[in-house]
mmCIF entry with sequence, helices, sheets and N, C-alpha, C, O atoms, coordinates in Angstrom:
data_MODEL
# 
_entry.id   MODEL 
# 
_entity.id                         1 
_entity.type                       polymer 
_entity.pdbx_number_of_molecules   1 
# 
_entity_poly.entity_id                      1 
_entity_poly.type                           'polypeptide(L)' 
_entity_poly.nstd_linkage                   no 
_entity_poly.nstd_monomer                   no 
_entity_poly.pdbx_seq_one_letter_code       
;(UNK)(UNK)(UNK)(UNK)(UNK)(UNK)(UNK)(UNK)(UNK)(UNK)(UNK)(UNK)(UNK)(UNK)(UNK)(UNK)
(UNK)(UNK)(UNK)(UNK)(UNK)(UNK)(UNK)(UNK)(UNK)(UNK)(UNK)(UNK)(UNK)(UNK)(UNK)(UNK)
(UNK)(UNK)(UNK)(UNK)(UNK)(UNK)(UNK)(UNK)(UNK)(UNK)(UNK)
;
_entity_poly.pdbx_seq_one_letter_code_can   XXXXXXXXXXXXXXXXXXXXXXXXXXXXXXXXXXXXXXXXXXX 
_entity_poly.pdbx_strand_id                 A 
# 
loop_
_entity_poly_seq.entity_id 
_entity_poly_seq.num 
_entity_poly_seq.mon_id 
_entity_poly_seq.hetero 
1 1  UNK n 
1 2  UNK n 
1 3  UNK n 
1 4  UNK n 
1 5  UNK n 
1 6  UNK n 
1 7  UNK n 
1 8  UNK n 
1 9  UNK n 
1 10 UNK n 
1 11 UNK n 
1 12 UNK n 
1 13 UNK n 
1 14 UNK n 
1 15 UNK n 
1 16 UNK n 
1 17 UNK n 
1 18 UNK n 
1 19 UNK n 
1 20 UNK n 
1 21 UNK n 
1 22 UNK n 
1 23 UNK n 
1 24 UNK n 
1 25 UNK n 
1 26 UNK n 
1 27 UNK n 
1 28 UNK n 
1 29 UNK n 
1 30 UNK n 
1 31 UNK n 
1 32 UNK n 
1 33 UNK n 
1 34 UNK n 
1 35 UNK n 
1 36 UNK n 
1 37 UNK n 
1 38 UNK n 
1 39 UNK n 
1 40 UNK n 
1 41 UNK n 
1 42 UNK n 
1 43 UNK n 
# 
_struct_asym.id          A 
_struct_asym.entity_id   1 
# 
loop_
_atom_site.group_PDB 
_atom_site.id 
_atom_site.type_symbol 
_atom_site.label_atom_id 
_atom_site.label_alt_id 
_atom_site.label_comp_id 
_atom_site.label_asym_id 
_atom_site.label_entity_id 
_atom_site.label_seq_id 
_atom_site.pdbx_PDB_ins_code 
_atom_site.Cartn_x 
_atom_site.Cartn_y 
_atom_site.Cartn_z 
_atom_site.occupancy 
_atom_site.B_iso_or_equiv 
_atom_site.pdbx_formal_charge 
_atom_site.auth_seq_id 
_atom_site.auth_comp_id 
_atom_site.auth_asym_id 
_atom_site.auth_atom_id 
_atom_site.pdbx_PDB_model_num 
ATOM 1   N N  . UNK A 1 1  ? 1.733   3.243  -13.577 1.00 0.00 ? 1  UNK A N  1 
ATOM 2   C CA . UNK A 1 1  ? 1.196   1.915  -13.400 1.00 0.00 ? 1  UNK A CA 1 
ATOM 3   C C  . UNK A 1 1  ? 2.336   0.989  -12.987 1.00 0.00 ? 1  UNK A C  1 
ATOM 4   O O  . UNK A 1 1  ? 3.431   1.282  -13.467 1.00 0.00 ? 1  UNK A O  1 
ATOM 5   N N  . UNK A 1 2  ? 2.292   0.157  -12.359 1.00 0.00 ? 2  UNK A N  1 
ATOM 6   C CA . UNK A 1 2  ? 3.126   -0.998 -11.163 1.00 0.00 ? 2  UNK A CA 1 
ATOM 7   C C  . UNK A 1 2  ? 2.540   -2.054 -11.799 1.00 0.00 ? 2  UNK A C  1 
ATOM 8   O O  . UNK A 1 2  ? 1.330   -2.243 -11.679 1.00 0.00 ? 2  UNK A O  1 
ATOM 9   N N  . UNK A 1 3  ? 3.554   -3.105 -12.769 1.00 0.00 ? 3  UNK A N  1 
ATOM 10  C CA . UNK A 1 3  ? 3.363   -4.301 -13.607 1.00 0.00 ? 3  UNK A CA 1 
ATOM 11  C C  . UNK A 1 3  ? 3.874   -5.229 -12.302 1.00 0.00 ? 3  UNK A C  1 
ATOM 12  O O  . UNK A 1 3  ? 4.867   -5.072 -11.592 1.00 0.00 ? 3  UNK A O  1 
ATOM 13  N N  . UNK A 1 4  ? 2.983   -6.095 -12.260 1.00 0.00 ? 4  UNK A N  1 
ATOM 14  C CA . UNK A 1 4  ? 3.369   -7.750 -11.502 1.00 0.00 ? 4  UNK A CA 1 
ATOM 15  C C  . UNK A 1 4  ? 4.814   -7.808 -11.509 1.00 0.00 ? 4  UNK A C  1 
ATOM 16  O O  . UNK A 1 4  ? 5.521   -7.519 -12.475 1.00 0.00 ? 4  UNK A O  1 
ATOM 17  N N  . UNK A 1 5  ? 5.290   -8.277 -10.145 1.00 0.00 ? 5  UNK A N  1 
ATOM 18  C CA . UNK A 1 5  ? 6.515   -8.367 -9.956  1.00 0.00 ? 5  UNK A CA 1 
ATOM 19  C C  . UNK A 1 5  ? 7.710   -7.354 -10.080 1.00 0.00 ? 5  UNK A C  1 
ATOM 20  O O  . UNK A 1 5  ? 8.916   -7.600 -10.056 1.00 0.00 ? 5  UNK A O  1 
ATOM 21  N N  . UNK A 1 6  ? 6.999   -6.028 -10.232 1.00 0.00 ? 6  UNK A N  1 
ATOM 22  C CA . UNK A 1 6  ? 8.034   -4.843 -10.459 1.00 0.00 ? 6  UNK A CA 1 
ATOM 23  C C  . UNK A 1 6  ? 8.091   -4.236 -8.553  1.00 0.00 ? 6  UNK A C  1 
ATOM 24  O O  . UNK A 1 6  ? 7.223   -4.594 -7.756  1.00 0.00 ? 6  UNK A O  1 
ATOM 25  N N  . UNK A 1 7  ? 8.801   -3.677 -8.314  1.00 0.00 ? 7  UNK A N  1 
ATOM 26  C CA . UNK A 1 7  ? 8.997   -3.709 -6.473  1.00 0.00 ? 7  UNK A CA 1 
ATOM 27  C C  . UNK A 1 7  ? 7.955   -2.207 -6.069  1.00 0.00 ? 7  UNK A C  1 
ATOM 28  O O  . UNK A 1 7  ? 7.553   -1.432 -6.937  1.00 0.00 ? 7  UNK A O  1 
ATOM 29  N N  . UNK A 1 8  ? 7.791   -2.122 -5.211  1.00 0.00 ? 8  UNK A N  1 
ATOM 30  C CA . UNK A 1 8  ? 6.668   -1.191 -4.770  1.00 0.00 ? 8  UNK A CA 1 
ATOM 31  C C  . UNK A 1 8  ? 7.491   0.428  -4.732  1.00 0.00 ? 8  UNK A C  1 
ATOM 32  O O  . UNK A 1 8  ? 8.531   0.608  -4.098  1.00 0.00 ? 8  UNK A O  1 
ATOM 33  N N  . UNK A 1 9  ? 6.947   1.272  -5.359  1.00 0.00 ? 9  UNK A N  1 
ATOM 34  C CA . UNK A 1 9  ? 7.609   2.986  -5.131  1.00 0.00 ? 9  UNK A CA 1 
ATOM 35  C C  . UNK A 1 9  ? 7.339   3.213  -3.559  1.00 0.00 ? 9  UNK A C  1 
ATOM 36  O O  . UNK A 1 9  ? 6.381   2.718  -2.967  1.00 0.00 ? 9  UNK A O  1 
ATOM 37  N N  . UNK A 1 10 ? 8.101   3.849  -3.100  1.00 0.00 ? 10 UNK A N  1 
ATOM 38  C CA . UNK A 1 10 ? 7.879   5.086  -1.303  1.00 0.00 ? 10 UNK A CA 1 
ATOM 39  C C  . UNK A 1 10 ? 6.956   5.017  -1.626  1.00 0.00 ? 10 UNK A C  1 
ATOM 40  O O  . UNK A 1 10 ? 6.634   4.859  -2.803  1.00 0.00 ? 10 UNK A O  1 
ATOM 41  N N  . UNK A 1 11 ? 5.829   5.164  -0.193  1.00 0.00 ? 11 UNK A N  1 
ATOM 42  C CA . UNK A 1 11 ? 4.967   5.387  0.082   1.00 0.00 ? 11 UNK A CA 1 
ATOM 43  C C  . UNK A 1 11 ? 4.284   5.572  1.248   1.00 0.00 ? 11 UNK A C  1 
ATOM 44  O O  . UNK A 1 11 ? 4.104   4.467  1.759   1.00 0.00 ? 11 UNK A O  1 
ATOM 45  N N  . UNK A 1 12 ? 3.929   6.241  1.754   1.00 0.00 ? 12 UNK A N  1 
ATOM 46  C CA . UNK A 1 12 ? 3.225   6.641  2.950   1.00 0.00 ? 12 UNK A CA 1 
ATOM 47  C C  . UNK A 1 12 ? 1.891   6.336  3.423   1.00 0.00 ? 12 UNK A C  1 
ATOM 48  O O  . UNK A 1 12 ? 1.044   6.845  2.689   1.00 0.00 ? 12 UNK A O  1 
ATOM 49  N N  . UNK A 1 13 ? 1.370   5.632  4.469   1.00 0.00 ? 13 UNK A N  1 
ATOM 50  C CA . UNK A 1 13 ? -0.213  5.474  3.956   1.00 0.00 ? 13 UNK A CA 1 
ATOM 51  C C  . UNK A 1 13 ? -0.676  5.140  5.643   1.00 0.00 ? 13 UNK A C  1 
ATOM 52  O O  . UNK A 1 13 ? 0.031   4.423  6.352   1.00 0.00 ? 13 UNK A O  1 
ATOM 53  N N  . UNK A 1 14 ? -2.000  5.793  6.159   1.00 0.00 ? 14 UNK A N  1 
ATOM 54  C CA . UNK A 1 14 ? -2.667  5.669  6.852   1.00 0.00 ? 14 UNK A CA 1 
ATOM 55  C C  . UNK A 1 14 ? -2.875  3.903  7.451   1.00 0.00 ? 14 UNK A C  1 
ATOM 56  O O  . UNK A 1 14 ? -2.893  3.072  6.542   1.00 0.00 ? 14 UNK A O  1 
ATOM 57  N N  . UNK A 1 15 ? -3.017  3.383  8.834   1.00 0.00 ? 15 UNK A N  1 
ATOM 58  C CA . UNK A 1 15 ? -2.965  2.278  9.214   1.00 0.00 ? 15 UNK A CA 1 
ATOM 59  C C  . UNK A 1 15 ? -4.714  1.932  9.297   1.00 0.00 ? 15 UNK A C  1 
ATOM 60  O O  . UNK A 1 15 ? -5.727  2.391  8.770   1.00 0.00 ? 15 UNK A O  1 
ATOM 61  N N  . UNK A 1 16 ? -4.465  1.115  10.039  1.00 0.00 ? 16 UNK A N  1 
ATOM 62  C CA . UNK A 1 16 ? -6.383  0.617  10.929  1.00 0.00 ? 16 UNK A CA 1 
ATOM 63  C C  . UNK A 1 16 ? -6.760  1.642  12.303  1.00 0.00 ? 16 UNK A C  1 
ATOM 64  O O  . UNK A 1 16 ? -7.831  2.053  12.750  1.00 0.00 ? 16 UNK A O  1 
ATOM 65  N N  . UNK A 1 17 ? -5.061  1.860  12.800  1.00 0.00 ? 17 UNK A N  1 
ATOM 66  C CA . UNK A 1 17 ? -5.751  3.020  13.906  1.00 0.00 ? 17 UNK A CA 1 
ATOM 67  C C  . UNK A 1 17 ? -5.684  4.467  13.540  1.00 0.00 ? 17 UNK A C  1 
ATOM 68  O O  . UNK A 1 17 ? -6.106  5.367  14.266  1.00 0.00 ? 17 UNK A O  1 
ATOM 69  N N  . UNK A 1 18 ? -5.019  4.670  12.143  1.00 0.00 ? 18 UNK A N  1 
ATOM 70  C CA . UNK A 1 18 ? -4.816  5.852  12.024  1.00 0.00 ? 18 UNK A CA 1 
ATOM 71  C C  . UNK A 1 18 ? -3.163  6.437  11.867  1.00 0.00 ? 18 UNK A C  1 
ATOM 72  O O  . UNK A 1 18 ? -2.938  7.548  11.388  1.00 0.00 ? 18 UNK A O  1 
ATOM 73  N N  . UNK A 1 19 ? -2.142  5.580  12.309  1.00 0.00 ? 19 UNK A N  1 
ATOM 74  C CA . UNK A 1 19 ? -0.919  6.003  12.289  1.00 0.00 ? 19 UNK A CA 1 
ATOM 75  C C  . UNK A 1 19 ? -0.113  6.210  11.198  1.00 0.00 ? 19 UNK A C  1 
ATOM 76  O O  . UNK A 1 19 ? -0.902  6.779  10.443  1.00 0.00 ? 19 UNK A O  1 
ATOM 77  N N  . UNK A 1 20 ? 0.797   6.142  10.679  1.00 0.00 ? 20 UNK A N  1 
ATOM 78  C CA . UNK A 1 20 ? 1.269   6.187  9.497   1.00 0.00 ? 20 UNK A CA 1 
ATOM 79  C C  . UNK A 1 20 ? 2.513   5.239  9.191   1.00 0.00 ? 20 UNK A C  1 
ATOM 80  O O  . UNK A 1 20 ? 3.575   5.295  9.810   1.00 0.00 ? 20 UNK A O  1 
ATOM 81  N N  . UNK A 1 21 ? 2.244   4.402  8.195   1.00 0.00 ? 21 UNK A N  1 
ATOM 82  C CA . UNK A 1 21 ? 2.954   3.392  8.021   1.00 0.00 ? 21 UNK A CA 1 
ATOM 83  C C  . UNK A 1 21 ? 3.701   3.777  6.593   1.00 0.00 ? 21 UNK A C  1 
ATOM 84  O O  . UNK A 1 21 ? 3.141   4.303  5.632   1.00 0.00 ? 21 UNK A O  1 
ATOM 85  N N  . UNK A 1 22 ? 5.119   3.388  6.677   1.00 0.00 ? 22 UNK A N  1 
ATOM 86  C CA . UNK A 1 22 ? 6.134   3.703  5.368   1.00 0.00 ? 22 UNK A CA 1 
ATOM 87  C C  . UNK A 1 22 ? 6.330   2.154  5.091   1.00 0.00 ? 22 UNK A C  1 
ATOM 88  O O  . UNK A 1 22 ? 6.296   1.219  5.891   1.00 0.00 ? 22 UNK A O  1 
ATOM 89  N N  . UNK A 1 23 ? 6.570   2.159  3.556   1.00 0.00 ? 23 UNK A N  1 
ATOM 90  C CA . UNK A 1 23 ? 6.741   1.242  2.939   1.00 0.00 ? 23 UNK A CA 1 
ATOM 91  C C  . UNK A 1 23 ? 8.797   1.007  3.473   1.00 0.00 ? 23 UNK A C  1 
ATOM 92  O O  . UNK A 1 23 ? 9.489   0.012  3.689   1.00 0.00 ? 23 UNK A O  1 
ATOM 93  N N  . UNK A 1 24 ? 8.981   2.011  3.480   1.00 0.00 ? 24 UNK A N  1 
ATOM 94  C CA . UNK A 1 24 ? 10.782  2.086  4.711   1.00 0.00 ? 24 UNK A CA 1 
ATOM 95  C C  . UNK A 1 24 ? 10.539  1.437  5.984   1.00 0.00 ? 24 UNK A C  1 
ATOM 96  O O  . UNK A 1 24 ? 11.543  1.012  6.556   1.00 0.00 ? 24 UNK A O  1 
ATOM 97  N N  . UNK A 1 25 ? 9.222   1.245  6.645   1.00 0.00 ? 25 UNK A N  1 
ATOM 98  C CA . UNK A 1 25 ? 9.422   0.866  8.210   1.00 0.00 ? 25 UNK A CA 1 
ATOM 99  C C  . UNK A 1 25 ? 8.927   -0.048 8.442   1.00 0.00 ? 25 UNK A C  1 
ATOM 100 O O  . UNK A 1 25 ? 8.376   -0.336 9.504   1.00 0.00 ? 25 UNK A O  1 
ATOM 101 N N  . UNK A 1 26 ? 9.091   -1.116 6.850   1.00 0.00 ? 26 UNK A N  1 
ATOM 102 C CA . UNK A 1 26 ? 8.537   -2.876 6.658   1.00 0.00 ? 26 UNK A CA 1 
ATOM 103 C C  . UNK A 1 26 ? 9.968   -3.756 5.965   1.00 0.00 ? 26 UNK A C  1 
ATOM 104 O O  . UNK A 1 26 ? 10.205  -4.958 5.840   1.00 0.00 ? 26 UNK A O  1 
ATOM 105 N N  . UNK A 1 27 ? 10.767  -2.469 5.597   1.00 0.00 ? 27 UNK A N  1 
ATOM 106 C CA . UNK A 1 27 ? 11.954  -3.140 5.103   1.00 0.00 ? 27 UNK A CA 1 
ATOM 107 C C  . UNK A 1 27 ? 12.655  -4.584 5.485   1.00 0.00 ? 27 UNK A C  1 
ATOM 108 O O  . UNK A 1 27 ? 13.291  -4.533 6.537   1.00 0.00 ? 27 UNK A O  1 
ATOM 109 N N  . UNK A 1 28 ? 12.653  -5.732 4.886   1.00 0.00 ? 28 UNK A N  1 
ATOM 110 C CA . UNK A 1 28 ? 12.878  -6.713 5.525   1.00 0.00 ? 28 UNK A CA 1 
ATOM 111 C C  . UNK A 1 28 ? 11.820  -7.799 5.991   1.00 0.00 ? 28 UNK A C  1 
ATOM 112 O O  . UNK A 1 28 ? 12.148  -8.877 6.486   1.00 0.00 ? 28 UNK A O  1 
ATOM 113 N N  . UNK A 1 29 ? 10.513  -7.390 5.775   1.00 0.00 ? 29 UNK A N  1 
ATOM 114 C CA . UNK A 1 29 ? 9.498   -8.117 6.326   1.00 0.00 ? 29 UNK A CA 1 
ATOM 115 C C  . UNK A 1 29 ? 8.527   -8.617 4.930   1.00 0.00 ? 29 UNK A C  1 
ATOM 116 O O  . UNK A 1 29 ? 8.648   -7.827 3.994   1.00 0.00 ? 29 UNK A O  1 
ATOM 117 N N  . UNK A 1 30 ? 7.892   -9.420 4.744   1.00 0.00 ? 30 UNK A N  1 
ATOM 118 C CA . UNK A 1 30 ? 7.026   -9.492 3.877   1.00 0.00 ? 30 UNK A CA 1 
ATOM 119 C C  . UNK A 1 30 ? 5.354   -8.960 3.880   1.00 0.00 ? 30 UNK A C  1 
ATOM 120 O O  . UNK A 1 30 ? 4.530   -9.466 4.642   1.00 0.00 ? 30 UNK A O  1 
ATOM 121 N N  . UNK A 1 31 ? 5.031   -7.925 2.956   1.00 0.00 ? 31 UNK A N  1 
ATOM 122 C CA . UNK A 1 31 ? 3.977   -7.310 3.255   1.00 0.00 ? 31 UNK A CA 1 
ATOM 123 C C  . UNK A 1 31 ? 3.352   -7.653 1.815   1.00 0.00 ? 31 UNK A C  1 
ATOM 124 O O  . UNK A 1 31 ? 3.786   -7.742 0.667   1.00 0.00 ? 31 UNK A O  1 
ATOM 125 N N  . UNK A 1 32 ? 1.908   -7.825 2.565   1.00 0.00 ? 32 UNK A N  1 
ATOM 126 C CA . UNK A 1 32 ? 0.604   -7.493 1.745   1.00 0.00 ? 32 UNK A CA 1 
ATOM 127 C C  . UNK A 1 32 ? 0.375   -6.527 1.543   1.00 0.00 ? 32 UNK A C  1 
ATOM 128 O O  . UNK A 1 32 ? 0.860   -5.728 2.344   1.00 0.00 ? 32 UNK A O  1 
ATOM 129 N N  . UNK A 1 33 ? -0.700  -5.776 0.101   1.00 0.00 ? 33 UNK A N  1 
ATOM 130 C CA . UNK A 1 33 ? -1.057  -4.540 0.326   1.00 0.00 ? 33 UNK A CA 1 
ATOM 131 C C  . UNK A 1 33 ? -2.832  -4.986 -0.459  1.00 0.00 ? 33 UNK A C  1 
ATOM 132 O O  . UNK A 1 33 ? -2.670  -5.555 -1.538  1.00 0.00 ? 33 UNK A O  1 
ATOM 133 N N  . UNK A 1 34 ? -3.625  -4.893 -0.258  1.00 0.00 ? 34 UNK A N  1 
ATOM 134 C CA . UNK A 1 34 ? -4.758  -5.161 -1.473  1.00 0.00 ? 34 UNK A CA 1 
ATOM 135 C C  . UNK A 1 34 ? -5.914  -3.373 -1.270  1.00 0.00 ? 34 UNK A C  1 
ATOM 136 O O  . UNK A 1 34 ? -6.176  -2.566 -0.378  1.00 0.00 ? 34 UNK A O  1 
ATOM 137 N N  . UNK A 1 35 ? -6.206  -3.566 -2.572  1.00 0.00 ? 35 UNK A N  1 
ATOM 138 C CA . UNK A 1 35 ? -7.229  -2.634 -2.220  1.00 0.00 ? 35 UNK A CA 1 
ATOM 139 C C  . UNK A 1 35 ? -8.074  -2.438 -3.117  1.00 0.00 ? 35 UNK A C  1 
ATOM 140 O O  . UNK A 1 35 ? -7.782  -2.977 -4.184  1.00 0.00 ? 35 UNK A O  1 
ATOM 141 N N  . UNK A 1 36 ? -9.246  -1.733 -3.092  1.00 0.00 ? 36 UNK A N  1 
ATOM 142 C CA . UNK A 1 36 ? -10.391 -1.709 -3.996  1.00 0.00 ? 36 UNK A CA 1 
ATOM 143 C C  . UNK A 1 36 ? -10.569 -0.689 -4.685  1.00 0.00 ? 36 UNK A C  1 
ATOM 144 O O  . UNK A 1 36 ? -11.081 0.250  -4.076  1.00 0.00 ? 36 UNK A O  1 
ATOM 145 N N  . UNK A 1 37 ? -10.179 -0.428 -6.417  1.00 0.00 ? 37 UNK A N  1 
ATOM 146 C CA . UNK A 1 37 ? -9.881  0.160  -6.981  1.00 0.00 ? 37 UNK A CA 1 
ATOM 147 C C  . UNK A 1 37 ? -11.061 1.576  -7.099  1.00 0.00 ? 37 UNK A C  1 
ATOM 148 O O  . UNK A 1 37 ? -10.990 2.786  -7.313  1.00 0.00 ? 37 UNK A O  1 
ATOM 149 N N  . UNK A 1 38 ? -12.379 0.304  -6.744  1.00 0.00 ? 38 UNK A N  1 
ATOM 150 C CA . UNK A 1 38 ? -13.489 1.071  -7.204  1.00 0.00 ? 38 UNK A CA 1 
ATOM 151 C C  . UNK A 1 38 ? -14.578 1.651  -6.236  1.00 0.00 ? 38 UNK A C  1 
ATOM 152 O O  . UNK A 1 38 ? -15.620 2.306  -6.228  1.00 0.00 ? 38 UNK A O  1 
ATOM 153 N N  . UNK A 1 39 ? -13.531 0.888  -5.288  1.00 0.00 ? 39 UNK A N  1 
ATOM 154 C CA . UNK A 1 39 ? -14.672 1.374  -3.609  1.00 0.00 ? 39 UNK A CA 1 
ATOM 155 C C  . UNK A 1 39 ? -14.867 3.007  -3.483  1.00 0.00 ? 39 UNK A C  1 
ATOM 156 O O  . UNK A 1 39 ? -13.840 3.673  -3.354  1.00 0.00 ? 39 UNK A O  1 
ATOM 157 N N  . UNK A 1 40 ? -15.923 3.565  -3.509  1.00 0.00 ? 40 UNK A N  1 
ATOM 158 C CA . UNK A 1 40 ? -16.181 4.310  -2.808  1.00 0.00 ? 40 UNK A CA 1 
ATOM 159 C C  . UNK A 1 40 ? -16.035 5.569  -4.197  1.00 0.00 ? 40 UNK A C  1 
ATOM 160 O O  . UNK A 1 40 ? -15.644 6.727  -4.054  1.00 0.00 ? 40 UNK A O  1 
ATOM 161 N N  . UNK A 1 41 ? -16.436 4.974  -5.371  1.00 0.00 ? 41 UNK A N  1 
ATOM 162 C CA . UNK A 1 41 ? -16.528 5.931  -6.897  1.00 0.00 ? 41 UNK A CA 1 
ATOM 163 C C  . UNK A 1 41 ? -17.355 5.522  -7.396  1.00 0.00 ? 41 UNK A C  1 
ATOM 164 O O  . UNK A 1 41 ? -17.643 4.362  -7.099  1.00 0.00 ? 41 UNK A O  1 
ATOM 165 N N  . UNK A 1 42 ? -18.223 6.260  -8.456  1.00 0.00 ? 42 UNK A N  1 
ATOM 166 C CA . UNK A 1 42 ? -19.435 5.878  -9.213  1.00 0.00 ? 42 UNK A CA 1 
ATOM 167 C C  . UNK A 1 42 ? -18.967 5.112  -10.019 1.00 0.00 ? 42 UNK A C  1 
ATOM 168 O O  . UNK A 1 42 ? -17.754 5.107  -10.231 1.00 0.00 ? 42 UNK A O  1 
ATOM 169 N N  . UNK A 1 43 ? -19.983 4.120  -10.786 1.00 0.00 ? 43 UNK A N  1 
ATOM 170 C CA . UNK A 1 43 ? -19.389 3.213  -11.594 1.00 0.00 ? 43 UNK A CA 1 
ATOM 171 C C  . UNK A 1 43 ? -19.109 2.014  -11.065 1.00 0.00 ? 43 UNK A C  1 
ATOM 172 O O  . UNK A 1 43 ? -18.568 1.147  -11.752 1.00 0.00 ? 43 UNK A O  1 
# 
């Protein structure tokens, strides 16, 4: 678990077209990340 204000672990993750974006190849930039914990699970 990642507490508020603790810095983001590596990570690798699929874009909007499909490419692959590293949390290494934003270094320097300020990024958003949001997502929906519960999208797409029962409950």
């Amino acid at each position: 678990m990642i507490n508020t204000g603790e810095p983001a672990p590596p990570f690798s993750l699929p874009d909007h077209t499909g490419s692959t974006v590293s949390l290494e190849d934003l270094a320097g930039r300020w990024v958003v990340m949001w997502w929906y914990p519960k999208a797409s699970t029962p409950g």
